[in-house]
Backbone as CSV, one residue per row, in Angstrom:
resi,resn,N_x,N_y,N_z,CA_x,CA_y,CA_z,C_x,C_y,C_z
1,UNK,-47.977,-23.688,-19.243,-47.916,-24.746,-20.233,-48.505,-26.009,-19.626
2,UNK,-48.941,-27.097,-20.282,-50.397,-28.184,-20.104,-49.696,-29.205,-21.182
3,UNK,-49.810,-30.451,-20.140,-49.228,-31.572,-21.455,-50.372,-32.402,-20.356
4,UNK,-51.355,-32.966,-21.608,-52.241,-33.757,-20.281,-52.736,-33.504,-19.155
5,UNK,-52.811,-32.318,-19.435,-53.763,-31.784,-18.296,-53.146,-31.630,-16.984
6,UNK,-51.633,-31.536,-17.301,-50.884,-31.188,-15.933,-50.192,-30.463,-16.058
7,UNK,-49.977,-29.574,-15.503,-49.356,-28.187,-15.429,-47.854,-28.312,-15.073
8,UNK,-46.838,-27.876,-16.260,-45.504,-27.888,-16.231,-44.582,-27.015,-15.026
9,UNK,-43.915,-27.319,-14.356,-42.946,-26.569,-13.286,-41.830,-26.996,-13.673
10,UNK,-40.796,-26.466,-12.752,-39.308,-26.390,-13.040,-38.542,-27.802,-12.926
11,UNK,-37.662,-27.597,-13.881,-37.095,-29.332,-13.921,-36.229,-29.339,-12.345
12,UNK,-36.235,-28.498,-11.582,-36.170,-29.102,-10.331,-36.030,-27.799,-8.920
13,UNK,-35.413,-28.005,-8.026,-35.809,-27.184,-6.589,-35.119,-25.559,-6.928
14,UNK,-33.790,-25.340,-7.231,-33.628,-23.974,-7.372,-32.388,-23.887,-8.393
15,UNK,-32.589,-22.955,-9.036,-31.056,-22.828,-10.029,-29.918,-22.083,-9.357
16,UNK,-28.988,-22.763,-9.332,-27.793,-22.343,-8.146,-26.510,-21.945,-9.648
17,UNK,-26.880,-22.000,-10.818,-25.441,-21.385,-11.744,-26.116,-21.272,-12.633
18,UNK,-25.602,-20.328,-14.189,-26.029,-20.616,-15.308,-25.262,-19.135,-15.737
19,UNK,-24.753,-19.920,-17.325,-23.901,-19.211,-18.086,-24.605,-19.152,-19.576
20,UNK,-23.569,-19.034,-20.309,-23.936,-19.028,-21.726,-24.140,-20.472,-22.464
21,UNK,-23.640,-21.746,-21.481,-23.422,-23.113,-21.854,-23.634,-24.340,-21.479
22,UNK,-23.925,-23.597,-19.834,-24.779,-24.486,-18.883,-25.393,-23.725,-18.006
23,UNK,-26.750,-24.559,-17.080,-27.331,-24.271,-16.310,-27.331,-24.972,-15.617
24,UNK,-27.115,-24.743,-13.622,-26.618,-26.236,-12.364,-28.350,-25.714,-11.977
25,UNK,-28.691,-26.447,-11.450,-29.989,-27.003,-10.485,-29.615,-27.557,-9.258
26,UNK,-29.962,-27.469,-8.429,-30.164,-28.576,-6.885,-31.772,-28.926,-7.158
27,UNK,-31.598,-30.502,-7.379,-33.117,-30.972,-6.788,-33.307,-31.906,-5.685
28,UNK,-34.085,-31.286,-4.656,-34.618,-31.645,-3.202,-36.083,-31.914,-3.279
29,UNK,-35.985,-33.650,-3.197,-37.100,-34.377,-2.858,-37.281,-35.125,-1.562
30,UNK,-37.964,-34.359,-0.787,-38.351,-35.119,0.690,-39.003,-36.264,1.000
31,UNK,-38.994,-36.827,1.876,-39.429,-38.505,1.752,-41.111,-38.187,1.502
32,UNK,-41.445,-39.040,0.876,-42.764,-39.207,0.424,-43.464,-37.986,-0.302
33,UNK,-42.576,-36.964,-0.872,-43.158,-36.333,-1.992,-42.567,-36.151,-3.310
34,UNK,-43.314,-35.450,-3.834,-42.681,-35.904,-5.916,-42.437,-34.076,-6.047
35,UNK,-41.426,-34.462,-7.428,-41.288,-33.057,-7.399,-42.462,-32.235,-8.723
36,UNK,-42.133,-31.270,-9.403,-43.073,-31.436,-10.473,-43.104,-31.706,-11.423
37,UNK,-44.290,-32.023,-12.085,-44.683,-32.433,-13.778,-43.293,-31.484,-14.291
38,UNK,-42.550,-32.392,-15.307,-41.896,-31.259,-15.925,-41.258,-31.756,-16.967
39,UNK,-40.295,-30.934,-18.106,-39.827,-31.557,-19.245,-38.575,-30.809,-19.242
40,UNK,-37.414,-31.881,-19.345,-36.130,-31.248,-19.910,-36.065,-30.736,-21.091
41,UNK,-35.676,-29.770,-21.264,-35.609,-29.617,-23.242,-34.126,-29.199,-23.713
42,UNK,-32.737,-29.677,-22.832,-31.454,-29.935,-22.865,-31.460,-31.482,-22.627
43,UNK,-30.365,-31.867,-22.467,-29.302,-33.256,-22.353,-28.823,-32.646,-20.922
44,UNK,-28.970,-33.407,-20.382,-28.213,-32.982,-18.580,-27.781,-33.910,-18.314
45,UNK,-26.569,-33.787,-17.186,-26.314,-34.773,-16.500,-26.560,-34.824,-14.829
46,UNK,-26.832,-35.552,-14.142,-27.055,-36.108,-12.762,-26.281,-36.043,-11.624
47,UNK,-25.719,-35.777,-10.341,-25.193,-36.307,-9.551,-25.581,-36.617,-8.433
48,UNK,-25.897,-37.451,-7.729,-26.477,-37.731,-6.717,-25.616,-37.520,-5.450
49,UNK,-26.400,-36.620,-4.129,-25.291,-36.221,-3.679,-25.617,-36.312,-2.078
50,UNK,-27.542,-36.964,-2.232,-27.793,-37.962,-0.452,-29.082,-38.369,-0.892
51,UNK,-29.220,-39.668,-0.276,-30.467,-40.426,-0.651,-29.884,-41.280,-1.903
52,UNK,-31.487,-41.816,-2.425,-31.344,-42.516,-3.816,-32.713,-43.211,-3.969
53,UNK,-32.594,-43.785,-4.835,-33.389,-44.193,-5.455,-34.712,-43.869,-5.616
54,UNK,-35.549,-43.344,-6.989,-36.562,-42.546,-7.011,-37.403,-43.495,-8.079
55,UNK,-38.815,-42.981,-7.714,-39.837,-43.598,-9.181,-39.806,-42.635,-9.931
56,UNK,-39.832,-42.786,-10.441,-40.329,-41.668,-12.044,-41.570,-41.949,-12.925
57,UNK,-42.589,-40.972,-12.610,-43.655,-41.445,-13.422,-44.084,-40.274,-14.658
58,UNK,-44.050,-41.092,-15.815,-44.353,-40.271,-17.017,-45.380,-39.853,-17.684
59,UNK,-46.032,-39.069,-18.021,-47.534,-38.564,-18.686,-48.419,-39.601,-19.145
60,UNK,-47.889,-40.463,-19.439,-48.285,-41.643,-20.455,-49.145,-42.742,-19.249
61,UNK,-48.405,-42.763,-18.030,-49.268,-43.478,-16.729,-48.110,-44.651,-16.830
62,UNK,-46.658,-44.935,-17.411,-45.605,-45.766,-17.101,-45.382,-45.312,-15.846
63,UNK,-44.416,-46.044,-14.901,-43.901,-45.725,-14.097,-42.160,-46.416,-14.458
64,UNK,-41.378,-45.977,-13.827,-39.522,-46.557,-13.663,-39.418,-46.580,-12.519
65,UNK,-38.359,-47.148,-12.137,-37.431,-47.082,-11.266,-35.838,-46.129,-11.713
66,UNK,-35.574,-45.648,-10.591,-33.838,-44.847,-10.454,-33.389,-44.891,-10.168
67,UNK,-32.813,-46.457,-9.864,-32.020,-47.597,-8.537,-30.680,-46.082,-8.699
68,UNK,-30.261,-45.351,-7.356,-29.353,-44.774,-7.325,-28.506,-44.764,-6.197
69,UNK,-27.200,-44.320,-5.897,-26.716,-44.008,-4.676,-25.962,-43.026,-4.421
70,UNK,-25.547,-42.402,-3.134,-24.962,-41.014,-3.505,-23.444,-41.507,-4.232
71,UNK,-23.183,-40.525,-5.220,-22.201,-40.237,-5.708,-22.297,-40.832,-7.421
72,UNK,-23.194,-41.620,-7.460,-24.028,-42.087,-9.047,-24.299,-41.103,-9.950
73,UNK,-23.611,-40.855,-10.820,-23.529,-39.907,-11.968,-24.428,-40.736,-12.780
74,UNK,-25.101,-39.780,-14.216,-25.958,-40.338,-15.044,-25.758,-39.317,-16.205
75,UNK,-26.071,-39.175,-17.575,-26.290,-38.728,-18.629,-27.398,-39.025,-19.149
76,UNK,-28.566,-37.533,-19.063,-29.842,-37.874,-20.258,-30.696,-37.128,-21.149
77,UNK,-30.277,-37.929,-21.985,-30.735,-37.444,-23.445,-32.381,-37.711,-23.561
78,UNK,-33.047,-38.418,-23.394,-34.029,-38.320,-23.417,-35.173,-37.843,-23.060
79,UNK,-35.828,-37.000,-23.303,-36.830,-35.901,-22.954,-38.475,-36.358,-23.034
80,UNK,-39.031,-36.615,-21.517,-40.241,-36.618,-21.859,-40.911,-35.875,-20.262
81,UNK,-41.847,-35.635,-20.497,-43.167,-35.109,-19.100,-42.759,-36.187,-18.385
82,UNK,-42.540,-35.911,-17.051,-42.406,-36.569,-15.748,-42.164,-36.198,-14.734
83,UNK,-42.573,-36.426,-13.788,-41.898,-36.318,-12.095,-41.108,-37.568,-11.802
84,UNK,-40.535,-36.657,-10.311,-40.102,-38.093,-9.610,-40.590,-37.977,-8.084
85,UNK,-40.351,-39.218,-7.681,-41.372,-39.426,-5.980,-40.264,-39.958,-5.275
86,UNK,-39.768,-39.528,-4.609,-39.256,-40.175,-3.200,-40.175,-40.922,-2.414
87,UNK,-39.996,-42.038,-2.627,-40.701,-43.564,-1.735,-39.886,-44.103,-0.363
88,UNK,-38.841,-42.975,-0.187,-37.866,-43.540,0.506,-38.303,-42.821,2.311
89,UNK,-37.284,-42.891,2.957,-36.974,-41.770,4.207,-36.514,-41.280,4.826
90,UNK,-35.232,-41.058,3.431,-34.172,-39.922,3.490,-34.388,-39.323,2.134
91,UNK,-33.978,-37.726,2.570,-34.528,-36.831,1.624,-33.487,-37.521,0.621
92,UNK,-33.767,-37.086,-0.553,-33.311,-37.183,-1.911,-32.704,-35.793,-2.743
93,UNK,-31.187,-35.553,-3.333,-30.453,-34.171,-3.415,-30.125,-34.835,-4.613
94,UNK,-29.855,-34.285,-5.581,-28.682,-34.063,-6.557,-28.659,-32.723,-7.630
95,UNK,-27.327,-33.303,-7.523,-26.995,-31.786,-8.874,-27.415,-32.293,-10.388
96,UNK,-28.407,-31.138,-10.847,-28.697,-31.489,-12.078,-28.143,-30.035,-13.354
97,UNK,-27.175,-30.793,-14.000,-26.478,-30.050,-15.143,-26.609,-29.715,-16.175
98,UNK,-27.708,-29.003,-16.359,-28.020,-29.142,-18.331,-27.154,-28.209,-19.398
99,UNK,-27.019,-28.844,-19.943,-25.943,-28.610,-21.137,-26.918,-28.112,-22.858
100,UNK,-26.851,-26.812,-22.576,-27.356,-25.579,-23.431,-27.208,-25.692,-25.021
């Protein structure tokens, strides 16, 4: 799958659970790399669990910020094409929860 000419991967590093109602993720971003182009197509929630704070850049050529710290929970509903980049130089972990 191709949104802009960038090729979609997994909303993050490996799927560690998944039932009939949810699916857990671990995503591991190492200092100075991004993870991939990708699109949620659930509502998930976040936990940050070492490192923090990430850019997030979206198809469109915006960029964000993800001022975070470990133990910073989040809820998101909003779904679009993006990565994120560790700018930092400590790796970056959290549990990501999507809700089916």
């Amino acid at each position: 799958m191709t949104t802009n000419d960038k090729s979609l991967g997994d909303i993050a590093s490996c799927k560690i659970f998944e039932n009939e109602k949810i699916r857990i993720w671990n995503l591991i971003v190492e200092p100075g790399e991004s993870s991939d182009w990708h699109l949620h197509k659930n509502d998930y929630v976040t936990v940050v669990v070492q490192g923090g704070n990430l850019h997030i850049e979206y198809d469109n050529g915006t960029i964000a910020e993800s001022p975070s710290q470990i133990g910073s929970t989040r809820y998101h509903k909003e779904h679009k094409v993006h990565r994120v980049t560790n700018n930092t130089d400590i790796t970056y972990k959290n549990i990501l929860i999507e809700i089916k």
